[in-house]
C-alpha positions as CSV (number, residue, x, y, z in Angstrom):
1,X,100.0,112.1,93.6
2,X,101.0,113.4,90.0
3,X,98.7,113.7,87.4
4,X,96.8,111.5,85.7
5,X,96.6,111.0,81.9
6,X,92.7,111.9,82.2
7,X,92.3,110.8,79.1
8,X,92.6,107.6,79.6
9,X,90.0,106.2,82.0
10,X,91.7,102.9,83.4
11,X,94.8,105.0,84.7
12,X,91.8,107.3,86.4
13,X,90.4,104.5,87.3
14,X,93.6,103.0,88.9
15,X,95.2,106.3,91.0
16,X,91.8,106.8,92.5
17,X,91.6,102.8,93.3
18,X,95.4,103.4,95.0
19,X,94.4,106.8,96.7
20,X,91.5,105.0,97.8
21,X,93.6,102.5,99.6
22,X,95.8,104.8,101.0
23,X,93.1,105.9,103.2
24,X,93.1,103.6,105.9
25,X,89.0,104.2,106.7
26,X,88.3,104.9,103.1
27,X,89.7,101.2,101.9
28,X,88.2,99.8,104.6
29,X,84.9,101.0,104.2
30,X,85.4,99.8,100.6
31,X,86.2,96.3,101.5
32,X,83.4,96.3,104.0
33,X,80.9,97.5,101.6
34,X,81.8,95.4,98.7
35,X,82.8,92.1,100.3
36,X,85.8,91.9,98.4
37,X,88.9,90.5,99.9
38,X,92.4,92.1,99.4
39,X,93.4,89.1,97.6
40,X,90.9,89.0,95.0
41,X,90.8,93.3,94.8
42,X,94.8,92.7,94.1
43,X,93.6,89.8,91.2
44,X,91.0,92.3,89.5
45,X,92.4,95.6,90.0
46,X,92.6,96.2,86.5
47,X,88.8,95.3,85.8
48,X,86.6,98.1,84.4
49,X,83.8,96.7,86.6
50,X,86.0,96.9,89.9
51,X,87.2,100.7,88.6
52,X,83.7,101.4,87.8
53,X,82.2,100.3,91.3
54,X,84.9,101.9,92.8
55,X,84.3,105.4,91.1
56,X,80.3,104.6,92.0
57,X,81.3,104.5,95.6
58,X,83.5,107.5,96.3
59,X,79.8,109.2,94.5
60,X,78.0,107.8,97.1
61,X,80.1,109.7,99.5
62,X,81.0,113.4,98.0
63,X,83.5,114.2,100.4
64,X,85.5,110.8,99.1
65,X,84.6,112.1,95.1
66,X,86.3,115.1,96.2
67,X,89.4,113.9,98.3
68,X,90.2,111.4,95.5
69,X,90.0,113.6,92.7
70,X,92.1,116.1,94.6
71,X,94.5,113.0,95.7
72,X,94.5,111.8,92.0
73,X,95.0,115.4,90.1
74,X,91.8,115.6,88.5
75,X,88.6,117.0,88.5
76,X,86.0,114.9,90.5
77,X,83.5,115.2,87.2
78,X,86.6,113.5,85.2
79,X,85.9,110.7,87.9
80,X,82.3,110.3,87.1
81,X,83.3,110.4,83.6
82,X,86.2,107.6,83.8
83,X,83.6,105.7,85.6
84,X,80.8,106.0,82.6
85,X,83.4,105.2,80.0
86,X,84.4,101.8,81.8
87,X,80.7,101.4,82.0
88,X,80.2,101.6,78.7
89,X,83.2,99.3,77.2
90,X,85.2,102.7,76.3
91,X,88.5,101.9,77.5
């Protein structure tokens, strides 16, 4: 995957949601663990909570921080970072 504008959090935020679904045992450890359907993750994908939890569970599991980050073209720190700006209204 190309690049993200890192300095924009909610595009971060977004390639790691998609590289997260891309992995079929990733996603569904994602669904499982959340209890969000597909339907509603498709109706709040753009939420700075969602892309927020999202970030906070690939740093539950460093080997997913990694993978993404890598996936998405950024640092996995520049994750942890997208994830405190949506946090904090920042976007």
């Amino acid at each position: 995957m190309a690049r993200t504008n890192d300095n924009d959090p909610v595009a971060v935020a977004l390639a790691a949601l998609a590289a997260t679904l891309g992995c079929e045992r990733r996603a569904q450890r994602f669904i499982d663990l959340t209890g969000i359907g597909t339907e509603e993750l498709r109706a709040r994908a753009a939420e700075p909570v969602l892309l927020a939890a999202l970030i906070r569970f690939l740093e539950a599991h460093e080997p997913d921080l990694i993978d993404v980050a890598k996936a998405v073209g950024v640092e996995p720190a520049e994750l942890v970072e997208a994830r405190g700006q949506l946090e904090q209204g920042q976007i």
